[in-house]
SEDOSE-92100 format. One record per atom (N, C-alpha, C): residue number from 0; x, y, z; atom name. Coordinates in steps of 0.1 Angstrom, whole numbers, plus 5000, padded with zeros to 4 digits. Layout:
# SEDOSE-92100
(rec NUM,(X,Y,Z),'CA')
...
END
This chain:
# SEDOSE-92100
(rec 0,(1465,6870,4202),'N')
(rec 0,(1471,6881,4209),'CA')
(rec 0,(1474,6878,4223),'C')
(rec 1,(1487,6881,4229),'N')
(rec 1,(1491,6879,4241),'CA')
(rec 1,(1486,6892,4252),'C')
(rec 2,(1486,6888,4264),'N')
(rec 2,(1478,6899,4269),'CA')
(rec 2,(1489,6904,4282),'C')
(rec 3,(1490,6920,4281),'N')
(rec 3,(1499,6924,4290),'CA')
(rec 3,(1508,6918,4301),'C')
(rec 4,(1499,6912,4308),'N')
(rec 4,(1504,6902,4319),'CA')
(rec 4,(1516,6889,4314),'C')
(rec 5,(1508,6887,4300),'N')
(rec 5,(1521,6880,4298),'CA')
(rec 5,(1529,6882,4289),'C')
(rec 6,(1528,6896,4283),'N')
(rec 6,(1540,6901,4277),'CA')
(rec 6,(1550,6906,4290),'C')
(rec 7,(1548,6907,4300),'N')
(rec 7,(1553,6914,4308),'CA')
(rec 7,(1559,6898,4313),'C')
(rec 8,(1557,6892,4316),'N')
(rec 8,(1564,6876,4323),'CA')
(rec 8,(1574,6873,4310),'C')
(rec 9,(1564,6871,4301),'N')
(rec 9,(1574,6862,4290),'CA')
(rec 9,(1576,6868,4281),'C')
(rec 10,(1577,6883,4276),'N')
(rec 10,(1581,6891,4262),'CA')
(rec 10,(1593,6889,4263),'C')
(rec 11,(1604,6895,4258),'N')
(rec 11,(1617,6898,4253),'CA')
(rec 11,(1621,6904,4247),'C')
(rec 12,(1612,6915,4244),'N')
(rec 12,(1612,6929,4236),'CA')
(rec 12,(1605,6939,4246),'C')
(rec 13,(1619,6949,4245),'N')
(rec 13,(1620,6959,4255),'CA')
(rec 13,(1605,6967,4246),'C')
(rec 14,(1600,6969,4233),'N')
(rec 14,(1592,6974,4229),'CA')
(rec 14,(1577,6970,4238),'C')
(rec 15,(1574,6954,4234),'N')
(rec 15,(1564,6951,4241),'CA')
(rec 15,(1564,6953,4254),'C')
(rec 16,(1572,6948,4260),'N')
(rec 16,(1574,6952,4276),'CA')
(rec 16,(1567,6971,4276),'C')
(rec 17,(1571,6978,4273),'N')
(rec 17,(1570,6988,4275),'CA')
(rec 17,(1557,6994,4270),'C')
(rec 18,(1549,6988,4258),'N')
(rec 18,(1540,6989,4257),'CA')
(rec 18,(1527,6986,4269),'C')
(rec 19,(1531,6973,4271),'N')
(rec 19,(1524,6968,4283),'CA')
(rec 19,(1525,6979,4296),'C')
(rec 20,(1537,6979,4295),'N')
(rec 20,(1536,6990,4314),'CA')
(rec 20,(1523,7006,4308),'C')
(rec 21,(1529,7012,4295),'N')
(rec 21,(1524,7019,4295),'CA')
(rec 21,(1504,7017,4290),'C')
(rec 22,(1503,7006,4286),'N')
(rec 22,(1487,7002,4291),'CA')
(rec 22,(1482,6998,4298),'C')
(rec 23,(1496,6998,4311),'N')
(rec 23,(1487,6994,4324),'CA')
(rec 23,(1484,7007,4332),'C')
(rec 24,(1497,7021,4328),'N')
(rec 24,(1494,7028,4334),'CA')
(rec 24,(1481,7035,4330),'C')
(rec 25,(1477,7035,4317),'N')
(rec 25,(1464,7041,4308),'CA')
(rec 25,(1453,7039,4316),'C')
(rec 26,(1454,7026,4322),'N')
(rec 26,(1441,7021,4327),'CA')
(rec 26,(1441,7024,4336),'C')
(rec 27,(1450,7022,4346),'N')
(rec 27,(1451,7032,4362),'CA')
(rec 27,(1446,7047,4358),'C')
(rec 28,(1454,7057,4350),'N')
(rec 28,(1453,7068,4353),'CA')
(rec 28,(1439,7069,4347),'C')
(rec 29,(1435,7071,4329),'N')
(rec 29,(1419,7077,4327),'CA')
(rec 29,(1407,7075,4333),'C')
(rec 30,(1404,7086,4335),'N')
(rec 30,(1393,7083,4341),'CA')
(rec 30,(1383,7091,4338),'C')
(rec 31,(1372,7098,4341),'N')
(rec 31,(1360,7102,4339),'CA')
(rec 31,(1350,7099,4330),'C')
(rec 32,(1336,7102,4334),'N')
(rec 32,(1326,7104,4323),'CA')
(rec 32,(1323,7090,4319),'C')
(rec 33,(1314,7084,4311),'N')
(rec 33,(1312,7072,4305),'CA')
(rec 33,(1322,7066,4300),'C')
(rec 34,(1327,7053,4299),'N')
(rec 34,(1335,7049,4290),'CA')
(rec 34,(1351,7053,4291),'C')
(rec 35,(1354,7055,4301),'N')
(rec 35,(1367,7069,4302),'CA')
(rec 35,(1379,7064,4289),'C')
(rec 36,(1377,7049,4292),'N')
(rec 36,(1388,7039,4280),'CA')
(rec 36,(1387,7045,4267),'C')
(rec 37,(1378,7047,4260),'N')
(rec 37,(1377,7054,4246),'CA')
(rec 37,(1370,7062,4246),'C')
(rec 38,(1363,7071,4256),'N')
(rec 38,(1359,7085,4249),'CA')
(rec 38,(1369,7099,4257),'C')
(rec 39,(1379,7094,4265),'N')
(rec 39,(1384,7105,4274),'CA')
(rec 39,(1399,7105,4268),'C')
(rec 40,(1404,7114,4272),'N')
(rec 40,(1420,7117,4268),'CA')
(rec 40,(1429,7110,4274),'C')
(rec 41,(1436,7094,4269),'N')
(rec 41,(1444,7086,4275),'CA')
(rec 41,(1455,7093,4282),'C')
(rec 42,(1454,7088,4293),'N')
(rec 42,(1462,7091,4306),'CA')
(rec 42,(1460,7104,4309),'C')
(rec 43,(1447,7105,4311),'N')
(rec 43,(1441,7122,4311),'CA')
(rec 43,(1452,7135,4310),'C')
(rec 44,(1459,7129,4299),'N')
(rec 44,(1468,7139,4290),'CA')
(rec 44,(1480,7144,4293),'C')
(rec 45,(1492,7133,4312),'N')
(rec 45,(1495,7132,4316),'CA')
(rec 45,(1511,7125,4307),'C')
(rec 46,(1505,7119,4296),'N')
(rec 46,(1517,7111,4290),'CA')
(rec 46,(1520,7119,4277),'C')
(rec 47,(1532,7121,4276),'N')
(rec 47,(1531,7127,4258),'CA')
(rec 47,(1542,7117,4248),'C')
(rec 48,(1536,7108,4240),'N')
(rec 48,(1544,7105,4230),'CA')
(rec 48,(1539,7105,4216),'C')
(rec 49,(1549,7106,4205),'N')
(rec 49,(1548,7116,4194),'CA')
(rec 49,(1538,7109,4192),'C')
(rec 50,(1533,7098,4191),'N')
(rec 50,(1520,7091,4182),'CA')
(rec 50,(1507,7092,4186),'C')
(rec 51,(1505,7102,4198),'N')
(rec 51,(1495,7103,4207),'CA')
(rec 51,(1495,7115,4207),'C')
(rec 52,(1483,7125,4205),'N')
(rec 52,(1476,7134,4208),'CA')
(rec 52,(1469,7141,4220),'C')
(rec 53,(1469,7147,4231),'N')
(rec 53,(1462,7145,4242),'CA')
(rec 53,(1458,7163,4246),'C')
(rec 54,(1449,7164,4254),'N')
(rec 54,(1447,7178,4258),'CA')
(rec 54,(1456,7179,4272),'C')
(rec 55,(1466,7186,4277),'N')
(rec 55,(1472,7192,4285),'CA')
(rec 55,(1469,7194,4295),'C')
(rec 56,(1471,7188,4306),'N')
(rec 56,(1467,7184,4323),'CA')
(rec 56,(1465,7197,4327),'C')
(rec 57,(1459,7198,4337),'N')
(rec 57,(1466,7211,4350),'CA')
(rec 57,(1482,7212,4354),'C')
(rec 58,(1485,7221,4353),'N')
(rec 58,(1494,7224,4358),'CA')
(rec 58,(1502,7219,4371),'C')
(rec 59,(1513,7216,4377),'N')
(rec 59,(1514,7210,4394),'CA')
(rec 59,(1512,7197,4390),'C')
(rec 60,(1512,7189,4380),'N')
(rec 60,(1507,7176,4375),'CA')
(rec 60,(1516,7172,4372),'C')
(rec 61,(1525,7157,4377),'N')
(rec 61,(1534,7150,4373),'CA')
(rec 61,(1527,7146,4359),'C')
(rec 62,(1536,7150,4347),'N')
(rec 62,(1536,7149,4330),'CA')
(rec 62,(1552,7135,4327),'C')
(rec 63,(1549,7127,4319),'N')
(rec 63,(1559,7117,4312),'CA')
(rec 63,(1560,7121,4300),'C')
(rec 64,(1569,7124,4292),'N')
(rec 64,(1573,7122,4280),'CA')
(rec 64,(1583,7120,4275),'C')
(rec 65,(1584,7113,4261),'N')
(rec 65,(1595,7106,4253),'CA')
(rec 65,(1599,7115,4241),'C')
(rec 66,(1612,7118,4247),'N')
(rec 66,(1621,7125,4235),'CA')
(rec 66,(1629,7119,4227),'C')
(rec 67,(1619,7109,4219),'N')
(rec 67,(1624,7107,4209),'CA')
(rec 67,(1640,7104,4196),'C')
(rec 68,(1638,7121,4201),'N')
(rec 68,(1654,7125,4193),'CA')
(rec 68,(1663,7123,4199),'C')
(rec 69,(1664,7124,4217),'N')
(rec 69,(1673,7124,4220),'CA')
(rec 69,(1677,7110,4229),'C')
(rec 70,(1666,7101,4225),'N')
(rec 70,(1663,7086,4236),'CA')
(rec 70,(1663,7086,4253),'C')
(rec 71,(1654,7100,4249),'N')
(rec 71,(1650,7102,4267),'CA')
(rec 71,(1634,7101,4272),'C')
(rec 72,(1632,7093,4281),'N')
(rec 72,(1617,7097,4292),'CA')
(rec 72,(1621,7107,4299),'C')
(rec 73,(1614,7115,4304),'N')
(rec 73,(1616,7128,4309),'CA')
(rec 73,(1602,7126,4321),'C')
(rec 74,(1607,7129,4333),'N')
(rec 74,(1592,7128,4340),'CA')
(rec 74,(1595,7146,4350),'C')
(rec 75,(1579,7158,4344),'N')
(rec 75,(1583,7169,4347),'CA')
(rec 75,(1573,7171,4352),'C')
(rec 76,(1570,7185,4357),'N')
(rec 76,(1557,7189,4364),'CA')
(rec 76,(1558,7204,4358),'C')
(rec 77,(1547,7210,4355),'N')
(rec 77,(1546,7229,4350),'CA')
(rec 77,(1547,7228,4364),'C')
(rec 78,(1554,7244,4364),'N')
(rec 78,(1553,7250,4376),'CA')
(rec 78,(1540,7267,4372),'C')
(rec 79,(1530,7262,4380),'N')
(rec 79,(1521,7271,4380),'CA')
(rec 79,(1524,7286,4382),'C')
(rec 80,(1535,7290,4384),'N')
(rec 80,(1532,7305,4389),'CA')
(rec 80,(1546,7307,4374),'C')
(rec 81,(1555,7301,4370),'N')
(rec 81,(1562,7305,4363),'CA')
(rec 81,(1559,7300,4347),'C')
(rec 82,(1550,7288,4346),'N')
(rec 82,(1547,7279,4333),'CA')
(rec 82,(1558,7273,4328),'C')
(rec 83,(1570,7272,4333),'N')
(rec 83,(1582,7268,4330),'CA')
(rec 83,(1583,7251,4336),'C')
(rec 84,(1587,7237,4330),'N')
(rec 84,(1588,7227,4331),'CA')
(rec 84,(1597,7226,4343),'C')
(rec 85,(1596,7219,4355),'N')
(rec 85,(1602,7212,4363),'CA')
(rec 85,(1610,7200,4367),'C')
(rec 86,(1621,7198,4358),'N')
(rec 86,(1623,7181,4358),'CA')
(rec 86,(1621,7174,4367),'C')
(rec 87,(1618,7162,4374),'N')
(rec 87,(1620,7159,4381),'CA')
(rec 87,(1633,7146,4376),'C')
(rec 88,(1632,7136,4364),'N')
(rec 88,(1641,7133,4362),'CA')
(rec 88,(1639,7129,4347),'C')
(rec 89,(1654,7124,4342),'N')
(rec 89,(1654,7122,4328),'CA')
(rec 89,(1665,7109,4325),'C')
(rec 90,(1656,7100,4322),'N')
(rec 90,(1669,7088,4318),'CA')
(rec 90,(1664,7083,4304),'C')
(rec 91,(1673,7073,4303),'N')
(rec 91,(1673,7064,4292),'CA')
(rec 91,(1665,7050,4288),'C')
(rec 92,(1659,7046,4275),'N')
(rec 92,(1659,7030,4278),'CA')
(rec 92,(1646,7024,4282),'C')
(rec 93,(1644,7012,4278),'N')
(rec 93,(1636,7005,4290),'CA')
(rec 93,(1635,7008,4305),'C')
(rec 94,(1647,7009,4313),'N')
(rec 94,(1648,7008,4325),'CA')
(rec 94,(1643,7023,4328),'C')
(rec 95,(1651,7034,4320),'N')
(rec 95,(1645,7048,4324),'CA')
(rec 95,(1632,7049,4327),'C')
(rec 96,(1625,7038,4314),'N')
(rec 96,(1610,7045,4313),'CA')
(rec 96,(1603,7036,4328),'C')
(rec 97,(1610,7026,4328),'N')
(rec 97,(1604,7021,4342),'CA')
(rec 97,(1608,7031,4355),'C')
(rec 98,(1621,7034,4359),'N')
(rec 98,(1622,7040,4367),'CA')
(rec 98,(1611,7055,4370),'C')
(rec 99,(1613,7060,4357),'N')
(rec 99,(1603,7074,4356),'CA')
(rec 99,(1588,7067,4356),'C')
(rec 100,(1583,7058,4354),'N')
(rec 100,(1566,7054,4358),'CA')
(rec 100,(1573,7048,4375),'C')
(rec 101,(1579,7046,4381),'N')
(rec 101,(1575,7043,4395),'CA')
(rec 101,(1577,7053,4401),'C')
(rec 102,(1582,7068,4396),'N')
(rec 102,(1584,7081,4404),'CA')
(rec 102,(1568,7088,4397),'C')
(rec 103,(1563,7083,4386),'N')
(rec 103,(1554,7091,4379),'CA')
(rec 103,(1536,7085,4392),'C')
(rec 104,(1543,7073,4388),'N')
(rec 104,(1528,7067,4400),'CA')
(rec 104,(1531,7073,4414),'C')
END
């Protein structure tokens, strides 16, 4: 098995690439309690993609998610007093999803 660092130098699949970024962000963001890696809610619930499950951040909280349908990363925030999504932006692609994790960090 190849390990992030060098899927990220030498992969050539925008898939793996992207898996990588988003297991580096996992590890940055979860956190708490014992073990945060496997007993807490990856990316303390901050990321939403369809194959992942997560309990729903606070509110005022930069949120990433992949729409799928429409081949979008979307990077939003709830707005606490309305509960209504905030975009902050929405692109495409590999590049989208990198652009939206270096506005999401």
């Amino acid at each position: 098995m190849a390990g992030t660092e060098w899927i990220w130098k030498h992969g050539t699949s925008e898939l793996e690439r992207s898996c990588a970024l988003l297991a580096g962000v996992a590890v940055l963001i979860t956190r708490g309690g014992e073990d945060p890696m496997r007993k807490q809610d990856a990316f303390m619930g901050r990321v939403s993609v369809p194959w992942l499950e997560t309990t729903a951040p606070a509110d005022g909280v930069k949120r990433l998610a992949l729409l799928p349908e429409k081949q979008r990363w979307i990077l939003y925030k709830m707005n606490p007093k309305t509960g209504k999504p905030v975009l902050i932006c929405s692109l495409r692609g590999f590049e989208g999803l990198c652009d939206c994790l270096l506005e999401f960090m």
